[in-house]
C-alpha positions as CSV (number, residue, x, y, z in Angstrom):
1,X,24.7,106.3,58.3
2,X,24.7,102.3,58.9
3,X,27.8,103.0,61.2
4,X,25.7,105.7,63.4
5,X,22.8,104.0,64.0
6,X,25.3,100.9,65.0
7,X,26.8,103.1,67.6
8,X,23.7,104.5,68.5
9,X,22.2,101.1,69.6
10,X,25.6,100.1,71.5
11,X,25.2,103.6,73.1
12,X,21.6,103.4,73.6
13,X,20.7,106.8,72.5
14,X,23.1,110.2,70.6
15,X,25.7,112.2,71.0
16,X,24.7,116.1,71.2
17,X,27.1,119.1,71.5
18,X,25.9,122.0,73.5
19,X,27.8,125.5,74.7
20,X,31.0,123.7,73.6
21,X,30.5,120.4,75.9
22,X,29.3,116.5,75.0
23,X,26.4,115.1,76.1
24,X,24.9,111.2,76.0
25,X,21.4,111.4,75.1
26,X,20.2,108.4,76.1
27,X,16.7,107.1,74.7
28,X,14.3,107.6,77.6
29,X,16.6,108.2,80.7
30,X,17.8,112.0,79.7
31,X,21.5,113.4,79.0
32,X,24.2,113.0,80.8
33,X,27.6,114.9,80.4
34,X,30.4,112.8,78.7
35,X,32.4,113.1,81.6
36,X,30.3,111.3,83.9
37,X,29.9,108.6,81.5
38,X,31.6,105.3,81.5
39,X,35.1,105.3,79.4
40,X,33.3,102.5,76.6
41,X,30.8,105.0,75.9
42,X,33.7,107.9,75.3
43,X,35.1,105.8,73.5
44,X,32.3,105.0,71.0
45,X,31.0,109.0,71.3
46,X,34.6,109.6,69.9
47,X,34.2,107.8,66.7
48,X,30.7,109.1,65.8
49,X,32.0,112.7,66.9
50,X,35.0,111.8,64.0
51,X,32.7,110.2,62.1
52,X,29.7,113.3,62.4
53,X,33.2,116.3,61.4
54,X,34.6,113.9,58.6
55,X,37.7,113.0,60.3
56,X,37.1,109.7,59.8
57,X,36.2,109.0,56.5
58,X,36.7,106.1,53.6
59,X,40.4,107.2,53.4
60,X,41.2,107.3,56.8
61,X,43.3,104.7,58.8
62,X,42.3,104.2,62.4
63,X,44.7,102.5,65.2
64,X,41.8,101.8,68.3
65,X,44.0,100.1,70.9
66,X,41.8,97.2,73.3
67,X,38.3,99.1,72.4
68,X,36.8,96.5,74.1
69,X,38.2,97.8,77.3
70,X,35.2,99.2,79.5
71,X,32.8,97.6,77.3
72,X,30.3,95.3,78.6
73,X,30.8,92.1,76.9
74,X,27.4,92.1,75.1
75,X,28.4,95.0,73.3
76,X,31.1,93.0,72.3
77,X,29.6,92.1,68.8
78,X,27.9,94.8,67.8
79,X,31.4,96.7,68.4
80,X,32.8,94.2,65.7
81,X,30.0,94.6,63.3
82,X,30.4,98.3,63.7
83,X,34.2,98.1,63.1
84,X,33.6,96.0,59.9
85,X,31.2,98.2,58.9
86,X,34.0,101.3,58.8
87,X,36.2,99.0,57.3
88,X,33.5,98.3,54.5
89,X,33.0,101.9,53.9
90,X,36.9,102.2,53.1
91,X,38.5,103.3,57.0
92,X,41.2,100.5,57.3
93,X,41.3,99.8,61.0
94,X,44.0,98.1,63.1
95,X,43.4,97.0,66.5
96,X,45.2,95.2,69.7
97,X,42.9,93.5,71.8
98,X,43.7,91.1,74.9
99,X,40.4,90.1,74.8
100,X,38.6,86.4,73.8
101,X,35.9,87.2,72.7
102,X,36.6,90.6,70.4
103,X,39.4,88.0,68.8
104,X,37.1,85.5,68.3
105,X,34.2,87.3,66.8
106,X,37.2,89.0,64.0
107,X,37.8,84.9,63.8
108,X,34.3,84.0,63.0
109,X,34.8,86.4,60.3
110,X,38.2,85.3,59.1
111,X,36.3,81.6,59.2
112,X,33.7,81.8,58.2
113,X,31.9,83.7,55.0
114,X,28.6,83.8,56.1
115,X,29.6,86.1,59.2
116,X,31.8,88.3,56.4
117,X,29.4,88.5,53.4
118,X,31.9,91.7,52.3
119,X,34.8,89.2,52.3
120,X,36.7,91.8,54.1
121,X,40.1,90.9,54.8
122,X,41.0,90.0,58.2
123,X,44.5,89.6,59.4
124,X,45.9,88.5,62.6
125,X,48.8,89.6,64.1
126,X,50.7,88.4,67.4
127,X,53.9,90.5,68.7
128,X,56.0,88.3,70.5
129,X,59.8,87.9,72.3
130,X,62.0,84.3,72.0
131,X,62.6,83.0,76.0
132,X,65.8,85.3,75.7
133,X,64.1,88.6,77.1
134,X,66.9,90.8,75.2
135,X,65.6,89.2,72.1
136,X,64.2,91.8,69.7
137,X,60.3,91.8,69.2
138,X,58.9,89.1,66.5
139,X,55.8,88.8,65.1
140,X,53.8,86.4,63.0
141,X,50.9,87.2,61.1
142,X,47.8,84.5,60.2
143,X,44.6,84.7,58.4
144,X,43.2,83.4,61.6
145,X,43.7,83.0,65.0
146,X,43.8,79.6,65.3
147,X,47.0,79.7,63.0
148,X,49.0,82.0,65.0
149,X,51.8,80.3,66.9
150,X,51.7,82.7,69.5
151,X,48.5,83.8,70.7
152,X,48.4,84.9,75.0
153,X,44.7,85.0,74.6
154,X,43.7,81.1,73.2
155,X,47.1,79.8,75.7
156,X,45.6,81.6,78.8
157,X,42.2,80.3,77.9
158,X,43.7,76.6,77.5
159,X,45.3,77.3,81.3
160,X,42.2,78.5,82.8
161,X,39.8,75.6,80.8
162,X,43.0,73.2,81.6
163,X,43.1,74.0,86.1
164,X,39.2,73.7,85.5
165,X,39.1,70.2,84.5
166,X,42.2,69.6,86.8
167,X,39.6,70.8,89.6
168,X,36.5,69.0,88.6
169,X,38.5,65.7,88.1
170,X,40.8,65.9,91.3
171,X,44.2,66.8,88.7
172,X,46.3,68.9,90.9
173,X,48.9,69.1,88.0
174,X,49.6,72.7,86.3
């Protein structure tokens, strides 16, 4: 139930099922068919909907590939705490992500206790090719993010904070 009314906030109101079609109800504002809602909120209304017919369950394994695509970034967290909380209740979830901050909330996890009183376990993992592009795919796995060698999202966020400083302190170098 924890999980529901997690989604529920995110989504701001419930998912109902009428003459075979999907509808946001959203807490003062009305329903609106899922179709005309954004694709983050299809997203979420999928998991409650397996969630609500027992698809998704405590022995269930669930593969949600960039969920924070679409999202506003202040649902960011509460996405994460809701993803913890499935994997609390037994769903073990994997997840790719390009995003900073979904990667670095799972690393405030991995860090630090307090923000993972469950003392789930959190692993990292970065798929990666060597500078010869007919390489096969590697990959390196970390119990945070900070340990992984290879890691797109922290190196392009070094770049960006790196032509930032290069701009505010007349650097030109890149």
């Amino acid at each position: 139930r924890l999980v529901l009314d997690k989604l529920g906030e995110i989504m701001q109101g419930s998912i109902v099922q009428r003459e075979n079609k999907f509808y946001l109800r959203v807490t003062g504002k009305g329903e609106f068919e899922m179709g005309l809602v954004s694709e983050g909120y299809r997203k979420l209304a999928t998991i409650v909907y397996l969630i609500l017919n027992g698809s998704l369950n405590a022995n269930s394994v669930l593969f949600w590939d960039e969920p924070e695509t679409n999202m506003n970034p202040k649902m960011i967290r509460p996405l994460v705490e809701t993803i913890m909380q499935l994997a609390k209740l037994g769903v073990q979830v994997f997840i790719t992500t390009h995003d900073y901050f979904l990667q670095q909330y799972f690393n405030l996890a991995a860090v630090y206790p307090e923000a993972n009183p469950d003392n789930l376990d959190i692993k990292f993992v970065s798929l990666f090719r060597s500078e010869d592009e007919d390489a096969a795919v590697q990959y390196e796995d970390a119990s945070q993010a900070s340990d992984l060698q290879h890691n797109t999202i922290m190196e392009e966020f070094d770049a960006i904070y790196d032509r930032e400083q290069g701009i505010i302190y007349g650097d030109t170098r890149e």
